[in-house]
GULUMFI-805211 format. One record per residue (C-alpha): z, y negated, x; chain. Coordinates in Angstrom, 1 decimal, decimal comma. Last residue first. Layout:
<atoms>
[[Z Y X] "A"]
...
</atoms>
This chain:
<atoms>
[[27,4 8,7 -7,0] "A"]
[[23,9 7,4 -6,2] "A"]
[[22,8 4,3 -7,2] "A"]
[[22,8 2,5 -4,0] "A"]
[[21,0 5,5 -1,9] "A"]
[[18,2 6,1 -4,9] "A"]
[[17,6 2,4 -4,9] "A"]
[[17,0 1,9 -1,0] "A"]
[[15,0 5,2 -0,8] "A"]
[[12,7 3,4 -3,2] "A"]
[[12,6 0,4 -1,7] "A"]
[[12,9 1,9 2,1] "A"]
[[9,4 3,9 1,1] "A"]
[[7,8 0,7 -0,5] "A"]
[[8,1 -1,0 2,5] "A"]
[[7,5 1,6 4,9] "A"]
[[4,2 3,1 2,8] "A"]
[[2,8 -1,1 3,0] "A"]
[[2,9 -1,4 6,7] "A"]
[[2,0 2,0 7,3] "A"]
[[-1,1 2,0 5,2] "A"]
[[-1,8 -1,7 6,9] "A"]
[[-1,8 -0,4 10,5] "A"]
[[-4,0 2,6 9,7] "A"]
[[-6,4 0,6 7,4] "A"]
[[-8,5 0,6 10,6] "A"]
[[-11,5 -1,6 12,2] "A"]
[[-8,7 -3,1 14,5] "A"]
[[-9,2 -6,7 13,5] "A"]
[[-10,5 -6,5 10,1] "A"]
[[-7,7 -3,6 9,0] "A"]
[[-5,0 -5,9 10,8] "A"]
[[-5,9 -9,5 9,4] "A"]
[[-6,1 -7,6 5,9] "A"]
[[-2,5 -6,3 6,5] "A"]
[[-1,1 -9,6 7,9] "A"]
[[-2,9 -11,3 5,0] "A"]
[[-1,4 -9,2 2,4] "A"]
[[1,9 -9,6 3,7] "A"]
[[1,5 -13,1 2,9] "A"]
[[0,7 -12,5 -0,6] "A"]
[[3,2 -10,3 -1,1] "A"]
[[5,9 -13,0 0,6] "A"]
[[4,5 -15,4 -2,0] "A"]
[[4,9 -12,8 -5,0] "A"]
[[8,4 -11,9 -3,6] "A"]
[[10,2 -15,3 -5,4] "A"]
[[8,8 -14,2 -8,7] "A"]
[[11,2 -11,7 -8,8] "A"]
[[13,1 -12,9 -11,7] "A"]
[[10,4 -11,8 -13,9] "A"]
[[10,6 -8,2 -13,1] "A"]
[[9,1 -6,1 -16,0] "A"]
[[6,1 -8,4 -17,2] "A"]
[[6,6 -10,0 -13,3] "A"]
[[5,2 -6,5 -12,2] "A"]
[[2,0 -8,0 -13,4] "A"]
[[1,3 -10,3 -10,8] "A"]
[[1,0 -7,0 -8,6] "A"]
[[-2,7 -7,0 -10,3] "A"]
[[-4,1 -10,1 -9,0] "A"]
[[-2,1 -10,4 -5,6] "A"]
[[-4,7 -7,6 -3,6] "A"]
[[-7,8 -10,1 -5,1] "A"]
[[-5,9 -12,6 -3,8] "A"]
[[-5,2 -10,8 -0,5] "A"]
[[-8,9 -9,8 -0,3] "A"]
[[-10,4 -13,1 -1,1] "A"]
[[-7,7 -14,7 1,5] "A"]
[[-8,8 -12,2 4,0] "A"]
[[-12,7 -12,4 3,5] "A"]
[[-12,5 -16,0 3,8] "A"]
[[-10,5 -16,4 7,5] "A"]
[[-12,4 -13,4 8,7] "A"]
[[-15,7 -15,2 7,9] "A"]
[[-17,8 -14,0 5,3] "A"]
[[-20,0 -10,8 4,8] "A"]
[[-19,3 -8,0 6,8] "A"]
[[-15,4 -9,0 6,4] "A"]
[[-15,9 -8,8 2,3] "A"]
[[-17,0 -5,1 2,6] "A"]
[[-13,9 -4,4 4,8] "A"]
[[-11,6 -6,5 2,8] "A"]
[[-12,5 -4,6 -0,9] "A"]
[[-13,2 -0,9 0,5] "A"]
[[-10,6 -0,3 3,1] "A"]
[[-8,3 -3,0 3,0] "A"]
[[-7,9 -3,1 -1,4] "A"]
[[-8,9 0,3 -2,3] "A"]
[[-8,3 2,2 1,3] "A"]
[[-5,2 1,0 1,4] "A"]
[[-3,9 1,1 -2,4] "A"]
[[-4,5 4,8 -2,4] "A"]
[[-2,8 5,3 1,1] "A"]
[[0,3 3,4 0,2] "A"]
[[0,8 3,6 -3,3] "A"]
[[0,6 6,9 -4,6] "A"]
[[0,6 8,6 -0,8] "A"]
[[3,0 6,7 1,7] "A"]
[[5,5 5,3 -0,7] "A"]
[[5,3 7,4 -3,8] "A"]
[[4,6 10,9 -2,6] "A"]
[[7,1 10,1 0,3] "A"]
[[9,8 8,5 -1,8] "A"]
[[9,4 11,5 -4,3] "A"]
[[10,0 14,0 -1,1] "A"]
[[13,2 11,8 0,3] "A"]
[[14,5 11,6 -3,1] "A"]
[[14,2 15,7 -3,3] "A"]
[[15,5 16,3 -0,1] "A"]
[[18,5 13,9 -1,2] "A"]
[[19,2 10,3 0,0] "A"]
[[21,2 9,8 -3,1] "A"]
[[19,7 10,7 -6,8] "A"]
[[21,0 8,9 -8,6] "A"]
[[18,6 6,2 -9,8] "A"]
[[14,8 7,3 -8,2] "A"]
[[13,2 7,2 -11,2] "A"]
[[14,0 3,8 -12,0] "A"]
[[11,4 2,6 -8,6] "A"]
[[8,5 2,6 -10,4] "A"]
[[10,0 -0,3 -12,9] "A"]
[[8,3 0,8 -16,8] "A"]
[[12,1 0,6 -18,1] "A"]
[[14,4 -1,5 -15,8] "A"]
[[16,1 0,1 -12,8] "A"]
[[14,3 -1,6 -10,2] "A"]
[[15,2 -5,3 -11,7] "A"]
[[18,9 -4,5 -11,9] "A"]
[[19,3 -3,5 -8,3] "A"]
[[18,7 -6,9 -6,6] "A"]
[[16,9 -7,0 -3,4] "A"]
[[18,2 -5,3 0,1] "A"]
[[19,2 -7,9 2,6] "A"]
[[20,2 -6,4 5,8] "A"]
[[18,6 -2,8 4,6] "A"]
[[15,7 -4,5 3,2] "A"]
[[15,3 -6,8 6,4] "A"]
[[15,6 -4,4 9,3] "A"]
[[12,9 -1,9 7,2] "A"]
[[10,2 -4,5 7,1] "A"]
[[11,3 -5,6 10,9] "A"]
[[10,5 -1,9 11,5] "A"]
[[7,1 -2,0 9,6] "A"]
[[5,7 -5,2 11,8] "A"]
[[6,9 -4,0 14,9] "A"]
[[4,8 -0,6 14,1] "A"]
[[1,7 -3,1 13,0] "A"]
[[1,6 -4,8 15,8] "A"]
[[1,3 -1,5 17,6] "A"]
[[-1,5 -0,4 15,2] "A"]
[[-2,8 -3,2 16,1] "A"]
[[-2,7 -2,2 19,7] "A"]
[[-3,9 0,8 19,0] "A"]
[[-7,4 -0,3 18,3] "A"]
[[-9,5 1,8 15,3] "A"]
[[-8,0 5,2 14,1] "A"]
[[-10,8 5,9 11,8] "A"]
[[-10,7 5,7 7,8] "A"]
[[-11,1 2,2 7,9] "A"]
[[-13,9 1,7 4,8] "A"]
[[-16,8 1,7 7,7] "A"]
[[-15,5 5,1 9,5] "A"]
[[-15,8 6,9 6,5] "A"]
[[-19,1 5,7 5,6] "A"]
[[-20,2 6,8 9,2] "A"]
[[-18,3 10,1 9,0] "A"]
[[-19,6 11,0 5,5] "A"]
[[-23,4 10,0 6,6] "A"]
[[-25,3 6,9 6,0] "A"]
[[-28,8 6,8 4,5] "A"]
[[-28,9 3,1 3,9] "A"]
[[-29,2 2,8 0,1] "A"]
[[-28,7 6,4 -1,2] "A"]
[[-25,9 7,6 1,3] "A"]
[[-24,6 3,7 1,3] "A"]
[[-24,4 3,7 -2,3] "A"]
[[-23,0 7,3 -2,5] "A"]
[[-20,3 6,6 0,1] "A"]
[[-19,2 3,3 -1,9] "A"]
[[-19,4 5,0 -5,1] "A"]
[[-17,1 8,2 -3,9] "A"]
[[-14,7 5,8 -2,1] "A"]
[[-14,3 4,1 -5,5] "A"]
[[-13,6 8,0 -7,2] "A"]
[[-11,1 9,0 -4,4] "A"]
[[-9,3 5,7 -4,1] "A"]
[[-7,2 4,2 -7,1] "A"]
[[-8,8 7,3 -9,7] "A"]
[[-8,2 10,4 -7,1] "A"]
[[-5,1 8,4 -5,5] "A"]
[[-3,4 7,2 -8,6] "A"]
[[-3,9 11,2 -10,1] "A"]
[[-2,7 13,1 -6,8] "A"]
[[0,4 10,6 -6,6] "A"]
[[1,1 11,0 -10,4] "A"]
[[0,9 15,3 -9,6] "A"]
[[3,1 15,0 -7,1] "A"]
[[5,7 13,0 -8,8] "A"]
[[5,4 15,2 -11,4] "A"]
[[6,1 18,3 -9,6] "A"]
[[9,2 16,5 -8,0] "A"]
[[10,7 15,6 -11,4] "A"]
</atoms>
């Protein structure tokens, strides 16, 4: 179960991230002659201001202060095609805590970062307003998690608070230059969700 939790977090990130980062660096190589650490350092792969980083800390542990004071629904998360199902049973294990990891802060977190704030919001910041580029990014973030209402229809009630979030984590990457703040943001949330489900389903 482990192994292939590993090997889906390898997978989302090579086709999420690794091959769109590839484009992006190639265009700019071609186009502008910019090197790896330039390139980098344009899609948020830098540490950019602390203090956003800060904001973003507060941000992550009021995340965490919520789930566990009102933790969602269990029914929805253990539905067939739900990410989180595969963490029913197992407790607050090694091995939930490893899965939680390789979901939270590497499928999802890190490969969704430097997609949607990295790539997407960074490009658009360069080019509109911070107030435009944000909402285009946290639409364009919305688009696909629209779909978990396929499995989750009674959740429709989280699609505003994902869009918001969205624009907390785009106003971040723009701000600070990073997708630091954001990648923890979003790897705590979905970290205490799945950690959240393996913990109330075990026994």
């Amino acid at each position: 179960m482990l192994v292939d939790a590993a090997l889906s977090a390898l997978l989302n990130v090579v086709l999420l991230a690794g091959i769109p980062f590839l484009i992006y660096y190639a265009y700019h190589k071609r186009r502008h002659g910019r090197g790896l650490a330039k390139v980098a350092g344009r899609a948020g792969l830098r540490i950019g201001e602390i203090r956003y980083l800060l904001y973003s800390l507060a941000f992550s542990l009021a995340v965490i202060a919520v789930l566990l004071i009102w933790p969602p629904p269990l029914d929805p998360f253990l539905r067939e095609g739900s990410p989180q199902r595969a963490f029913q049973g197992l407790g607050l294990g090694q091995n939930a805590i490893a899965m939680a990891l390789l979901y939270g802060v590497v499928k999802t977190g890190f490969a969704e970062e430097l997609l949607f704030r990295g790539l997407i919001a960074g490009s658009l910041s360069r080019r509109l307003s911070l107030f435009w580029a944000n909402i285009w990014q946290a639409l364009i973030f919305l688009a696909p998690h629209l779909l978990i209402l396929r499995i989750m229809p009674e959740l429709w009630p989280a699609i505003p608070i994902v869009f918001l979030g969205s624009l907390f984590f785009g106003w971040v990457r723009i701000k600070s230059g990073s997708i630091l703040g954001s990648w923890l943001i979003h790897a705590t949330a979905n970290l205490t969700m799945c950690l959240s489900v393996s913990s109330r389903t075990a026994g």
